[in-house]
C-alpha positions in Angstrom: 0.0 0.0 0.0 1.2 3.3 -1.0 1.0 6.3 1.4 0.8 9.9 0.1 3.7 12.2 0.9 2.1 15.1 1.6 -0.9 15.8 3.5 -4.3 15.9 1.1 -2.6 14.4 -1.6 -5.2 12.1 -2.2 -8.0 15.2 -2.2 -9.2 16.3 -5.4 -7.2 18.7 -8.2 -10.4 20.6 -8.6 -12.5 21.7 -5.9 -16.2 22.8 -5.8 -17.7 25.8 -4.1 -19.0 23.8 -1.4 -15.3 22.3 -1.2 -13.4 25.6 -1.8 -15.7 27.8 0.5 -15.4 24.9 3.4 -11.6 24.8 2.9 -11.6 28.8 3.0 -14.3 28.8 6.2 -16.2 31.1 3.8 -20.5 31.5 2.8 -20.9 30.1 -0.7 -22.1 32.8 -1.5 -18.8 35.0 -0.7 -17.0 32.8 -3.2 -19.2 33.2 -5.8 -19.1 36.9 -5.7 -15.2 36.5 -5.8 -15.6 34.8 -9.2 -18.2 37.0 -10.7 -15.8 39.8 -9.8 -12.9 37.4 -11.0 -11.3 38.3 -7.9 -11.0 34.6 -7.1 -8.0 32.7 -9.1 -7.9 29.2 -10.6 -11.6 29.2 -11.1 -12.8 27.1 -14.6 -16.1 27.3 -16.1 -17.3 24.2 -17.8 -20.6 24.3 -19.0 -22.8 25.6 -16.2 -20.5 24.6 -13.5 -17.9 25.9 -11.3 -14.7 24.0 -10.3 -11.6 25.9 -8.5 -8.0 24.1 -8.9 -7.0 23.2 -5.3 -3.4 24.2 -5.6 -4.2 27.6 -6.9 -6.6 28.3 -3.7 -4.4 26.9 -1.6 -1.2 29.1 -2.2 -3.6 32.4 -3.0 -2.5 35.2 -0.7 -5.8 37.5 -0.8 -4.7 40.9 0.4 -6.0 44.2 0.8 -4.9 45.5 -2.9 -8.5 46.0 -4.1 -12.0 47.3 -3.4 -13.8 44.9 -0.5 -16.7 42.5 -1.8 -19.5 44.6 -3.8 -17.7 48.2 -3.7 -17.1 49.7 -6.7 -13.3 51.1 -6.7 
Protein backbone atom coordinates (compact mmCIF):
# COMPACT_ATOMS: atom_id res chain seq x y z
CA UNK A 1 0.00 0.00 0.00
CA UNK A 2 1.25 3.29 -1.03
CA UNK A 3 1.02 6.27 1.43
CA UNK A 4 0.77 9.94 0.14
CA UNK A 5 3.68 12.19 0.86
CA UNK A 6 2.05 15.07 1.62
CA UNK A 7 -0.95 15.78 3.50
CA UNK A 8 -4.27 15.89 1.05
CA UNK A 9 -2.58 14.40 -1.59
CA UNK A 10 -5.21 12.11 -2.17
CA UNK A 11 -7.98 15.19 -2.23
CA UNK A 12 -9.23 16.29 -5.43
CA UNK A 13 -7.24 18.67 -8.17
CA UNK A 14 -10.44 20.63 -8.56
CA UNK A 15 -12.49 21.66 -5.90
CA UNK A 16 -16.19 22.79 -5.84
CA UNK A 17 -17.74 25.81 -4.14
CA UNK A 18 -18.97 23.81 -1.39
CA UNK A 19 -15.32 22.33 -1.23
CA UNK A 20 -13.42 25.65 -1.77
CA UNK A 21 -15.69 27.78 0.47
CA UNK A 22 -15.43 24.94 3.44
CA UNK A 23 -11.62 24.78 2.88
CA UNK A 24 -11.60 28.78 3.01
CA UNK A 25 -14.28 28.77 6.22
CA UNK A 26 -16.15 31.06 3.76
CA UNK A 27 -20.48 31.54 2.80
CA UNK A 28 -20.93 30.12 -0.71
CA UNK A 29 -22.08 32.81 -1.47
CA UNK A 30 -18.82 35.03 -0.72
CA UNK A 31 -16.95 32.83 -3.21
CA UNK A 32 -19.18 33.23 -5.77
CA UNK A 33 -19.10 36.90 -5.67
CA UNK A 34 -15.25 36.53 -5.81
CA UNK A 35 -15.64 34.83 -9.24
CA UNK A 36 -18.24 37.01 -10.68
CA UNK A 37 -15.80 39.83 -9.79
CA UNK A 38 -12.93 37.43 -10.97
CA UNK A 39 -11.26 38.29 -7.85
CA UNK A 40 -11.01 34.57 -7.15
CA UNK A 41 -7.95 32.67 -9.10
CA UNK A 42 -7.86 29.19 -10.57
CA UNK A 43 -11.55 29.15 -11.11
CA UNK A 44 -12.76 27.08 -14.63
CA UNK A 45 -16.13 27.27 -16.10
CA UNK A 46 -17.34 24.16 -17.77
CA UNK A 47 -20.60 24.33 -19.01
CA UNK A 48 -22.83 25.64 -16.19
CA UNK A 49 -20.48 24.58 -13.46
CA UNK A 50 -17.88 25.86 -11.26
CA UNK A 51 -14.75 24.01 -10.27
CA UNK A 52 -11.63 25.87 -8.47
CA UNK A 53 -8.01 24.12 -8.94
CA UNK A 54 -7.00 23.19 -5.33
CA UNK A 55 -3.43 24.21 -5.62
CA UNK A 56 -4.20 27.58 -6.85
CA UNK A 57 -6.62 28.31 -3.71
CA UNK A 58 -4.41 26.86 -1.57
CA UNK A 59 -1.21 29.08 -2.23
CA UNK A 60 -3.60 32.41 -2.98
CA UNK A 61 -2.55 35.15 -0.73
CA UNK A 62 -5.77 37.51 -0.84
CA UNK A 63 -4.71 40.85 0.38
CA UNK A 64 -6.02 44.23 0.83
CA UNK A 65 -4.87 45.50 -2.87
CA UNK A 66 -8.54 45.99 -4.13
CA UNK A 67 -11.96 47.29 -3.37
CA UNK A 68 -13.84 44.90 -0.49
CA UNK A 69 -16.70 42.45 -1.81
CA UNK A 70 -19.52 44.56 -3.75
CA UNK A 71 -17.75 48.25 -3.68
CA UNK A 72 -17.06 49.72 -6.70
CA UNK A 73 -13.29 51.10 -6.70
Amino acid sequence: MTKPTEAGASAPEFLTVDEAAALLRVNRKTLYELIRLTQLPGVIHIGRSIRIRRDTLLAWQPGNGGPALGENR
